[in-house]
C-alpha positions as a Markdown table, in Angstrom:
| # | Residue | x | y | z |
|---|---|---|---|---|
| 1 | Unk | 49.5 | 24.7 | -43.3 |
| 2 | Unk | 46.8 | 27.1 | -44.6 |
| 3 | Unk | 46.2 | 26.6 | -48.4 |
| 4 | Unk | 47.8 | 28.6 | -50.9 |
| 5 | Unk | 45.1 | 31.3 | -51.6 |
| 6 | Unk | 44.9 | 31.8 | -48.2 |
| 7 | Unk | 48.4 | 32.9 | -47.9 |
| 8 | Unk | 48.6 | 34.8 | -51.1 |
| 9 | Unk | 45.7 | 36.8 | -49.7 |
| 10 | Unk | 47.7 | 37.7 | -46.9 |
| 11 | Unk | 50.7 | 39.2 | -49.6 |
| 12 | Unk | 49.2 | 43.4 | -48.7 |
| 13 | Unk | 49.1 | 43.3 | -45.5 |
| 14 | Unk | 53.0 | 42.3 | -45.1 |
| 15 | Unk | 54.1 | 45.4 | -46.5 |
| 16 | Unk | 55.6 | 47.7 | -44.4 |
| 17 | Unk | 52.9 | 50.6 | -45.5 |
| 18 | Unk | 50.3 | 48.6 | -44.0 |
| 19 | Unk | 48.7 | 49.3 | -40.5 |
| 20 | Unk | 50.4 | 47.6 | -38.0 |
| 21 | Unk | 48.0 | 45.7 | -36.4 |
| 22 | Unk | 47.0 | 44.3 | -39.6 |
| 23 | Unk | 50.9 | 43.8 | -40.3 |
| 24 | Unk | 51.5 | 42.1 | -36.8 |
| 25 | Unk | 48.5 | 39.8 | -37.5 |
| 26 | Unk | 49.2 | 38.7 | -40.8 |
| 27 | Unk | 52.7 | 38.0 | -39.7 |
| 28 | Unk | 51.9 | 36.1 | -36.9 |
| 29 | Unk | 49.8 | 33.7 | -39.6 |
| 30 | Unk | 52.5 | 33.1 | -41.4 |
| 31 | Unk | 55.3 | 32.6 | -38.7 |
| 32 | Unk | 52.6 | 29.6 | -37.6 |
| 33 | Unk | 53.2 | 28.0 | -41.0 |
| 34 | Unk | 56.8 | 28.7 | -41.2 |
| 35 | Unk | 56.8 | 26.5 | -38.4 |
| 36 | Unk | 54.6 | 23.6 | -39.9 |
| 37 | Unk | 56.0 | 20.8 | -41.6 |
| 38 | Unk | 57.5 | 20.8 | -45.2 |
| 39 | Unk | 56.5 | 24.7 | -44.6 |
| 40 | Unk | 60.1 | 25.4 | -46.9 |
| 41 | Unk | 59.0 | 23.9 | -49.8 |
| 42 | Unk | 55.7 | 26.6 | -49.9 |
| 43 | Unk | 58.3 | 29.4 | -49.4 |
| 44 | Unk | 60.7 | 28.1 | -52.0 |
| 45 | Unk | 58.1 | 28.0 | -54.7 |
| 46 | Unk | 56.6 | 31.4 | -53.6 |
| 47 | Unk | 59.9 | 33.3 | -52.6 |
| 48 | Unk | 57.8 | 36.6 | -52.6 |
| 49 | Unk | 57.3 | 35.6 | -49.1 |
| 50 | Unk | 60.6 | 35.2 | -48.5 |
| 51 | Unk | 61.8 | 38.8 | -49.8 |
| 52 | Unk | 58.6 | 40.2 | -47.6 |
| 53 | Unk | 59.5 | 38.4 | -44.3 |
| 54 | Unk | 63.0 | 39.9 | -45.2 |
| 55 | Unk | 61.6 | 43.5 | -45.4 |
| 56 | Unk | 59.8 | 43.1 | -42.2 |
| 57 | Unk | 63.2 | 42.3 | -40.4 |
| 58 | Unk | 63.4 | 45.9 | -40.5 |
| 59 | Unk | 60.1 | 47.3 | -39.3 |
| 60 | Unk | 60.2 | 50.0 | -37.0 |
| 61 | Unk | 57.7 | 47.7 | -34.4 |
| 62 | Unk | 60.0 | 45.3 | -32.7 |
| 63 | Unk | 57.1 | 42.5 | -32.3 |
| 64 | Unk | 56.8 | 42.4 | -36.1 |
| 65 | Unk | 60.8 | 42.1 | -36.4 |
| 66 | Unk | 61.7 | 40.2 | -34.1 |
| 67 | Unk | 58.8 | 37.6 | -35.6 |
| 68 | Unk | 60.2 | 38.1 | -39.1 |
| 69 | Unk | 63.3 | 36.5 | -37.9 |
| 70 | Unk | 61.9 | 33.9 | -35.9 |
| 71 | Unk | 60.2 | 33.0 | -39.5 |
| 72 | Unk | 63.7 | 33.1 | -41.0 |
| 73 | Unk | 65.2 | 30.6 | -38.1 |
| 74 | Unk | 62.1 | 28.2 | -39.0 |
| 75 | Unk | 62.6 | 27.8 | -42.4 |
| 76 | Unk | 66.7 | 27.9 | -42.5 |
| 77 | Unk | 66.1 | 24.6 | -40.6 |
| 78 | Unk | 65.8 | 23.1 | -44.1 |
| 79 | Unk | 69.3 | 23.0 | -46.1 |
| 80 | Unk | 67.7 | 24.0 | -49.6 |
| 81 | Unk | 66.0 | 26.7 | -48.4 |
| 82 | Unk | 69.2 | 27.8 | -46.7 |
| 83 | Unk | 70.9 | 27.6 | -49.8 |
| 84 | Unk | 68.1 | 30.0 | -52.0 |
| 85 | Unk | 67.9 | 32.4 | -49.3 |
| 86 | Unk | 72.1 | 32.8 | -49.6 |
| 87 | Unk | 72.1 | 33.0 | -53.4 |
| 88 | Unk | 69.2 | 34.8 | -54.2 |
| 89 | Unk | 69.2 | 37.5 | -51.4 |
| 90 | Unk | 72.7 | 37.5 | -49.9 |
| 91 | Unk | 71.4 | 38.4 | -46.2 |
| 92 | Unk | 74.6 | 37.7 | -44.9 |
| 93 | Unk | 76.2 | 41.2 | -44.4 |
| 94 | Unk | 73.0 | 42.3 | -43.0 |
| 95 | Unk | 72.6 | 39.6 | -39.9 |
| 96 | Unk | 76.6 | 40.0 | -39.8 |
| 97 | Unk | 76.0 | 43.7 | -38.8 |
| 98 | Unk | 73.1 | 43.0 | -36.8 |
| 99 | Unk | 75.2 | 40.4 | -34.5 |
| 100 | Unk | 78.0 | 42.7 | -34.1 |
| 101 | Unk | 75.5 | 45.8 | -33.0 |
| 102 | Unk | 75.9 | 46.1 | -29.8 |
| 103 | Unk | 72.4 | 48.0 | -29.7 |
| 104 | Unk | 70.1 | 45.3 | -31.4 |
| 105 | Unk | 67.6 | 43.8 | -30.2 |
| 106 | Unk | 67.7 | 40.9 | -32.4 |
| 107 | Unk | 71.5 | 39.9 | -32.5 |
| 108 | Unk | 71.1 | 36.4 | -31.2 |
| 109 | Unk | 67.9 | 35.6 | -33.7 |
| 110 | Unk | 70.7 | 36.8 | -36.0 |
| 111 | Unk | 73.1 | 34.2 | -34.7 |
| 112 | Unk | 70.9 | 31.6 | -35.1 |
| 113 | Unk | 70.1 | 32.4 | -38.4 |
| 114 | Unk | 74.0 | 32.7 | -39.4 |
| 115 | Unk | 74.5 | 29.0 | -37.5 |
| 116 | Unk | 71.8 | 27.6 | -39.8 |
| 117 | Unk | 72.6 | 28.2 | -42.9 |
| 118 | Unk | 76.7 | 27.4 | -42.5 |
| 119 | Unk | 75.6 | 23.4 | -41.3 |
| 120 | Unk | 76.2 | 22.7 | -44.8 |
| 121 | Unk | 79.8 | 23.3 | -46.7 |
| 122 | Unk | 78.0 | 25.4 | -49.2 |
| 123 | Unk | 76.4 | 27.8 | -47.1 |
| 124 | Unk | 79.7 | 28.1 | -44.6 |
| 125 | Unk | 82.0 | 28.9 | -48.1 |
| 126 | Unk | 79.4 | 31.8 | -48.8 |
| 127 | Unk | 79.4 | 33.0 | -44.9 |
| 128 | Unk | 83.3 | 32.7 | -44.7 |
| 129 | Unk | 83.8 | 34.3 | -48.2 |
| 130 | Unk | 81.4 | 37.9 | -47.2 |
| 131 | Unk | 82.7 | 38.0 | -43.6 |
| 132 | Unk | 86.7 | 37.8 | -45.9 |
| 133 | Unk | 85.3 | 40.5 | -48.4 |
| 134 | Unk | 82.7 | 42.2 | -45.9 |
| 135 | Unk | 83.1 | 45.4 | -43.7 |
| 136 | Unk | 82.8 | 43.1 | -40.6 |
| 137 | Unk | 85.2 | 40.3 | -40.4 |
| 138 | Unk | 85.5 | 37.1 | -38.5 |
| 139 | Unk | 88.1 | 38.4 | -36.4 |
| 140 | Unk | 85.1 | 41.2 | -35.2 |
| 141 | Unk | 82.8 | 38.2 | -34.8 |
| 142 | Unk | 85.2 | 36.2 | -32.6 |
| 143 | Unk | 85.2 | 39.1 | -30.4 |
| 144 | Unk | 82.2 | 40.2 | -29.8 |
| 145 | Unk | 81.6 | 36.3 | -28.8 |
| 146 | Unk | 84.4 | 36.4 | -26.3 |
| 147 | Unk | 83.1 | 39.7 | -25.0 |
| 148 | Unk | 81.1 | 39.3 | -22.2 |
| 149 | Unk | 77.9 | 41.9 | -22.1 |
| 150 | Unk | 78.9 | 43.3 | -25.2 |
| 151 | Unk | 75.3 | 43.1 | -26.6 |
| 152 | Unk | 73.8 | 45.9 | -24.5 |
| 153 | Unk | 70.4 | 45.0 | -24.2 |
| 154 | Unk | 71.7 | 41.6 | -22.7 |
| 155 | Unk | 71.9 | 39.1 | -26.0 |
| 156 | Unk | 74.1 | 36.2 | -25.0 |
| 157 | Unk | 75.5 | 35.3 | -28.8 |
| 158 | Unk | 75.7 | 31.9 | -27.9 |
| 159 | Unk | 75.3 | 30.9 | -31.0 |
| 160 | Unk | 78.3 | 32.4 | -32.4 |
| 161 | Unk | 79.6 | 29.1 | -31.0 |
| 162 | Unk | 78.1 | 26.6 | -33.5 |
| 163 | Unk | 78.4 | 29.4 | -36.4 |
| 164 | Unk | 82.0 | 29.2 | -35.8 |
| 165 | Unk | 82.1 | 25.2 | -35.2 |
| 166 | Unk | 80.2 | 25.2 | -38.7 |
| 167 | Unk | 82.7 | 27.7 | -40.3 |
| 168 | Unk | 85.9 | 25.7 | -39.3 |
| 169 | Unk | 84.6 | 22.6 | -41.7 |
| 170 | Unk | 86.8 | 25.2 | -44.1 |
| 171 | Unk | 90.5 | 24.9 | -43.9 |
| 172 | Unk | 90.3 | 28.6 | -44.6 |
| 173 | Unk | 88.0 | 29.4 | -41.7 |
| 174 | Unk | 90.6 | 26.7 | -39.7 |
| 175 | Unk | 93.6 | 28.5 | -40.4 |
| 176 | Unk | 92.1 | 32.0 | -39.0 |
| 177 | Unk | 91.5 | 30.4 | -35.9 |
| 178 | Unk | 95.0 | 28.7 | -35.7 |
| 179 | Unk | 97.1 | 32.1 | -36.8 |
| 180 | Unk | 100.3 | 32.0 | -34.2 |
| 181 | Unk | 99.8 | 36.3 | -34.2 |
| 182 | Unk | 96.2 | 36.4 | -33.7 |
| 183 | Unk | 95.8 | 34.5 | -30.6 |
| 184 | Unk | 92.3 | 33.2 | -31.5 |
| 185 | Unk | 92.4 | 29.5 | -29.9 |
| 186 | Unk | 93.5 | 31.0 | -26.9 |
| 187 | Unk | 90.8 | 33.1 | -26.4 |
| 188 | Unk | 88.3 | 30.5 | -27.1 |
| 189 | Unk | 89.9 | 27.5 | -25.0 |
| 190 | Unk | 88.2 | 28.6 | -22.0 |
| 191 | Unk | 84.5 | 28.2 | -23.0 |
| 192 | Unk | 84.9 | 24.7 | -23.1 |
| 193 | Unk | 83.7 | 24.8 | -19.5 |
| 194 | Unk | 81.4 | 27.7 | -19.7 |
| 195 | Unk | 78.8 | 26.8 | -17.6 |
| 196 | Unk | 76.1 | 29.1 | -18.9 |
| 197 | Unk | 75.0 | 27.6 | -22.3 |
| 198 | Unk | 75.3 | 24.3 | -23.5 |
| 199 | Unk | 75.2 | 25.9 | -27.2 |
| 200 | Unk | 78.0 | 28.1 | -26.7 |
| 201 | Unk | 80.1 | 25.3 | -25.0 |
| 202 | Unk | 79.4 | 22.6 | -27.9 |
| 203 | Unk | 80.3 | 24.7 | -30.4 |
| 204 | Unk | 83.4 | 25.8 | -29.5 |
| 205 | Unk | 84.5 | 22.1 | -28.5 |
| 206 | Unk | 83.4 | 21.2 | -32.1 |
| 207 | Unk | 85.6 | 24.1 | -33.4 |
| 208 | Unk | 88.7 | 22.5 | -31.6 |
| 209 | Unk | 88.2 | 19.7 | -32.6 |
| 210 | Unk | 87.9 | 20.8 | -36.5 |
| 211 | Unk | 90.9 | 22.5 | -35.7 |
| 212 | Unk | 92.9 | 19.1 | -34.9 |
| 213 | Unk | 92.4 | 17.9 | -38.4 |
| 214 | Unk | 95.6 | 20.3 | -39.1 |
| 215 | Unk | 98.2 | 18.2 | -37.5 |
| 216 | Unk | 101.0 | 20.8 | -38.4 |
| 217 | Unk | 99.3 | 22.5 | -36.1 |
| 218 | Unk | 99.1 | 20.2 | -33.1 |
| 219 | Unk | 102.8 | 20.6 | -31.4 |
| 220 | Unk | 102.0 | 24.5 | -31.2 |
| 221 | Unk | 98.6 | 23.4 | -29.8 |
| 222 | Unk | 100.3 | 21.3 | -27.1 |
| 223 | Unk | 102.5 | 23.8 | -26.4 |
| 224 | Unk | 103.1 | 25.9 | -23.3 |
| 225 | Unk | 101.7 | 29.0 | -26.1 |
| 226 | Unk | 98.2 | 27.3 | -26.3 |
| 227 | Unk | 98.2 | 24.4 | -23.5 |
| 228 | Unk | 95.0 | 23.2 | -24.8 |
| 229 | Unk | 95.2 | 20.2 | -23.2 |
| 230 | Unk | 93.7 | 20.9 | -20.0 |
| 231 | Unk | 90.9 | 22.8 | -21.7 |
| 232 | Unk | 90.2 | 19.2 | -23.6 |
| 233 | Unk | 90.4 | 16.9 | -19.9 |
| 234 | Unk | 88.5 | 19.5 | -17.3 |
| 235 | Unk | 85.8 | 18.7 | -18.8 |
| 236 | Unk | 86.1 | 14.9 | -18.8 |
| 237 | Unk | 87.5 | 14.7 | -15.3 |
| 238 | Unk | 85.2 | 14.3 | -12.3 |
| 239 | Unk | 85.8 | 14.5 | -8.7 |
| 240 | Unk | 87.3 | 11.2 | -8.0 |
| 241 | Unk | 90.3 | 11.2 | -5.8 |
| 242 | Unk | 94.1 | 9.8 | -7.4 |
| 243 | Unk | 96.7 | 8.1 | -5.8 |
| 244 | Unk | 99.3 | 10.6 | -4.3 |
| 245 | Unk | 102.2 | 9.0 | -7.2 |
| 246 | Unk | 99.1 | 9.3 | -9.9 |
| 247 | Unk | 98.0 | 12.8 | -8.6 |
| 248 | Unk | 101.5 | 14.8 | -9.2 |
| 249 | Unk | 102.3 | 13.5 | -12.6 |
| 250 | Unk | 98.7 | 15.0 | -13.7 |
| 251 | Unk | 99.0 | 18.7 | -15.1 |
| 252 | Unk | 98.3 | 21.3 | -12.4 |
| 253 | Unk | 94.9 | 22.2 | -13.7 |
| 254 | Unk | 93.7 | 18.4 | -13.7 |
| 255 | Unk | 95.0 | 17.9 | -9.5 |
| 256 | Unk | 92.8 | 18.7 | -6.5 |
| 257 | Unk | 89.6 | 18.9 | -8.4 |
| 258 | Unk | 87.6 | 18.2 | -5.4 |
| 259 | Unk | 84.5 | 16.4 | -4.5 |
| 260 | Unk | 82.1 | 18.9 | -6.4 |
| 261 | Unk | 84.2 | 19.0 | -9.7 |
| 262 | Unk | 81.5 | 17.1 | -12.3 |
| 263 | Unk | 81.8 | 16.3 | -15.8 |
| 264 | Unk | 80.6 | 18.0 | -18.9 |
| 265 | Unk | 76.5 | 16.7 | -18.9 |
| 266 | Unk | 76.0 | 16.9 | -22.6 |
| 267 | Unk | 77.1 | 13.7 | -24.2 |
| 268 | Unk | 77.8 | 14.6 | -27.6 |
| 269 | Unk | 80.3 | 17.4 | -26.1 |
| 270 | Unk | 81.8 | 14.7 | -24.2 |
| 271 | Unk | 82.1 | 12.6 | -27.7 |
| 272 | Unk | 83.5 | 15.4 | -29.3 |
| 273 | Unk | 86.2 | 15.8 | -26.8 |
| 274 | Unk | 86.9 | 12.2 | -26.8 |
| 275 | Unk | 87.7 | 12.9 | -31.2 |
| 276 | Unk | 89.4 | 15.8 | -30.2 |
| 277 | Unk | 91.8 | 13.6 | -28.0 |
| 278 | Unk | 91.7 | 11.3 | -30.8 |
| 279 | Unk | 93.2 | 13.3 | -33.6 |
| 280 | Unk | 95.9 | 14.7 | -31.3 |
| 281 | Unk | 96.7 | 11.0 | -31.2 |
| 282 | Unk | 97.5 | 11.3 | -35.0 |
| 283 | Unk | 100.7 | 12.6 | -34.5 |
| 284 | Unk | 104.0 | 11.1 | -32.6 |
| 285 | Unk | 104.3 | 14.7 | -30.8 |
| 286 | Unk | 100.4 | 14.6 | -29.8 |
| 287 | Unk | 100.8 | 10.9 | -29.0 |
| 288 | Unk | 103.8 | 11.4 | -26.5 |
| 289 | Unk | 102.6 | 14.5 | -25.3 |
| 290 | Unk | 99.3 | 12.7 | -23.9 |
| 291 | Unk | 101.5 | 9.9 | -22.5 |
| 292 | Unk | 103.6 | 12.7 | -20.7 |
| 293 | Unk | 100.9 | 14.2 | -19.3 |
| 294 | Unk | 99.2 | 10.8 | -18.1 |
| 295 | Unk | 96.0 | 11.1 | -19.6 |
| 296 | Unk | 94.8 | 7.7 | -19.1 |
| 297 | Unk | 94.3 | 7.9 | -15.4 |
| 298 | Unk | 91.6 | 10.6 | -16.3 |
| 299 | Unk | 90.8 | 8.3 | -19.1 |
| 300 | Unk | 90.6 | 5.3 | -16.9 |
| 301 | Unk | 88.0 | 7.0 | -14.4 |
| 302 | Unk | 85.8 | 8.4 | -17.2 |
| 303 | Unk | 85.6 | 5.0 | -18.5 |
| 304 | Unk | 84.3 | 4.0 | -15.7 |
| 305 | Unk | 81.8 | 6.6 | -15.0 |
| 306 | Unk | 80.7 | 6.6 | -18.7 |
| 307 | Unk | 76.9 | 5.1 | -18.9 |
| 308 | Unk | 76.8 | 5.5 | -22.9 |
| 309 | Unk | 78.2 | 2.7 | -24.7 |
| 310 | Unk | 79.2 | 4.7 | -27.5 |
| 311 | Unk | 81.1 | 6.3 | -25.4 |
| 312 | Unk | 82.6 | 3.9 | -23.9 |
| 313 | Unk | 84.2 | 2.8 | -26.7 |
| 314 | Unk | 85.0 | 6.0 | -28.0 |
| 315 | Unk | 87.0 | 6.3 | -24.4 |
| 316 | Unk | 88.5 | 2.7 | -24.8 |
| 317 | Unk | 89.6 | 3.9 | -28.8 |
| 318 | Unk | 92.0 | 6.7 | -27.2 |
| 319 | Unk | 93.6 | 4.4 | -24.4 |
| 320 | Unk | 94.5 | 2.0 | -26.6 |
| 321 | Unk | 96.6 | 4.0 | -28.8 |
| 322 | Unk | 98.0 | 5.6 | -25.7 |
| 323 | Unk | 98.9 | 2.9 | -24.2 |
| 324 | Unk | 100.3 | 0.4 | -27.2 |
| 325 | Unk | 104.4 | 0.0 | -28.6 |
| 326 | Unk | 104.9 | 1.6 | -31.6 |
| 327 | Unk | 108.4 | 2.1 | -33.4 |
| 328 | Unk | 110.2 | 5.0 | -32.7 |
| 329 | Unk | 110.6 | 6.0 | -36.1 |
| 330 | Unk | 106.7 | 6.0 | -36.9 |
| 331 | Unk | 105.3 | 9.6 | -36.5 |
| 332 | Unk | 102.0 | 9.2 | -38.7 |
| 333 | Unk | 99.4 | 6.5 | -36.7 |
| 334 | Unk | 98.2 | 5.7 | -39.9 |
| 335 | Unk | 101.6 | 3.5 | -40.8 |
| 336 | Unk | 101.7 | 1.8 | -38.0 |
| 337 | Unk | 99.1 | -1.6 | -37.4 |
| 338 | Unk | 96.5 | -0.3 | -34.7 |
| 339 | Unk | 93.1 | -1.9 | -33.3 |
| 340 | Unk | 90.5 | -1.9 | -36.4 |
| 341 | Unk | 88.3 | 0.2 | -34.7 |
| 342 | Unk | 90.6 | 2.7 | -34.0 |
| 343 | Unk | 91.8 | 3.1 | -37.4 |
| 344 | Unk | 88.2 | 3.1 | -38.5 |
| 345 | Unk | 87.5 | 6.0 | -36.5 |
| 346 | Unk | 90.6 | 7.7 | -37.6 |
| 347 | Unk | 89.6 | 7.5 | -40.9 |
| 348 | Unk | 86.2 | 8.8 | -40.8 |
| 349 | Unk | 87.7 | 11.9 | -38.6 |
| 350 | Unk | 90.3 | 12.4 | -41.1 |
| 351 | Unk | 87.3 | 12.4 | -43.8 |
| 352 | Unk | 85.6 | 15.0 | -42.1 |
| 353 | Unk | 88.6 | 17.2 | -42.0 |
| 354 | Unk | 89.3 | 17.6 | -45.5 |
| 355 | Unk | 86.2 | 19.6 | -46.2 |
């Protein structure tokens, strides 16, 4: 990283009165430090750079723009950065608006940005509370995601995905997606296999799974209404072929898959939909319901497909609670005795979803 008076030197020329070659140039200096290491810590002690790269979001030359936002994805990599840039500039209505216009050029560096700064609780309670109070709300933002080609100049938005993942760490964020008269799960159940971005696929999985930390919710969830199940096992289910018996207690989506039909490739999605099944466990109607539906057989052949340990287990933690006595009476897992390691997990699931 270039040394301090180097940098202040550069403070004129990213103005947008200044030529624009001279602009670009300068600007293209800087987005190399923004990139180096420890880079947020220069910004955080010299925030006139911040408020400057802000202003160049806005120039009238898209090169310049569109690298003032890729210095603004650099440096919201780092949390306390993050957290400065949300309380001493409030950019959220701004990249808000620039997400949902279906003319920009830079609505996905915009998504980006918005995904990076709500990782941590902090920053998703500020984005949540300005998209409640803004002009553009999350239900605007959920559709422009769903959308497909909405962006005209052929942004994807993909990472609305892990924005709204991020978001649903808030009970507040949770309950918008879970609203009965909104029909926002539904809408979003189906890019669980959406084979064109990995980032858009992970973070709606994640935002399901969020979602199953409100188990009042999970009989509605289960139901005919929402039918998330399938959306959970289609990915998880490969091409292997069932006994005829096995094959018609399945649900319809899960039979005939054929000898092409492969399984999500990411593992962390697959280990998110593995918790997902998990915490649907967490309540007598979930636990039955998976029973009902037979879920082990596709549990049984992704065991032994899985490579990843981890996995393995995490496979192994569902079956056993689908396939163990309880009383009849016991509708909470957690008062009932279950494997150590199951409970464990249970826990730390549950500890996540009070946030």
């Amino acid at each position: 990283m270039g040394d301090q008076q180097q940098l202040e030197e550069l403070l004129p020329f990213l103005s947008l009165t200044s030529r624009p070659d001279v602009r670009a140039t300068a600007l293209q200096y800087l987005l190399g430090v923004t990139a180096s290491k420890n880079s947020a810590e220069f910004f955080l002690k010299n925030k006139v750079f911040i408020k400057k790269i802000l202003s160049l979001t806005e120039d009238s030359e898209a090169t310049i723009a569109k690298d003032a936002y890729l210095c603004l994805i650099n440096l919201t990599a780092d949390g306390k950065f993050c957290k400065a840039l949300l309380e001493d500039y409030d950019p959220v209505p701004k990249f808000v608006h620039t997400v949902t216009d279906s003319e920009s050029e830079y609505a996905d560096s915009a998504c980006m940005i918005l995904s990076n700064v709500t990782r941590e609780e902090s920053g998703a309670e500020r984005v949540l509370d300005s998209l409640v109070k803004g002009e553009v709300g999350l239900a605007k933002v959920v559709e422009v995601f769903c959308q497909e080609g909405y962006n005209k100049n052929g942004k994807q938005l993909h990472y609305i995905g892990p924005m709204l993942s991020n978001l649903t760490q808030l009970r507040e964020a949770r309950q918008f997606v879970l609203d009965r008269d909104r029909c926002v799960v539904q809408r979003l159940l189906p890019f669980t296999q959406y084979q064109g971005s990995v980032i858009r696929r992970g973070g709606i999985v994640g935002a399901l799974k969020n979602c199953c930390f409100e188990t009042v919710h999970h009989e509605w969830l289960l139901s005919d209404d929402v039918d998330i199940l399938p959306f959970l096992l289609l990915p998880l289910a490969g091409p292997e072929e069932f006994a005829e018996d096995e094959m018609e207690k399945l649900p319809d989506e899960l039979q005939y898959l054929g000898e092409d039909k492969q399984r999500e490739e990411e593992p962390s999605i697959r280990q998110m939909l593995l918790e997902t099944l998990l915490q649907l466990c967490a309540t007598k109607h979930g636990r039955k319901t998976l029973r009902d539906k037979h879920v082990y057989y596709i549990l049984r052949e992704l065991h032994t497909w899985e490579s990843q340990p981890e996995l393995k287990e995490a496979v192994e933690n569902v079956v056993q609670i689908l396939i163990s006595d309880e009383p009849e009476d016991v509708d909470n897992l957690k008062d009932m005795q279950i494997p150590e390691g199951v409970q464990k997990q249970l826990d730390q699931l549950q500890g996540e979803g009070q946030q």
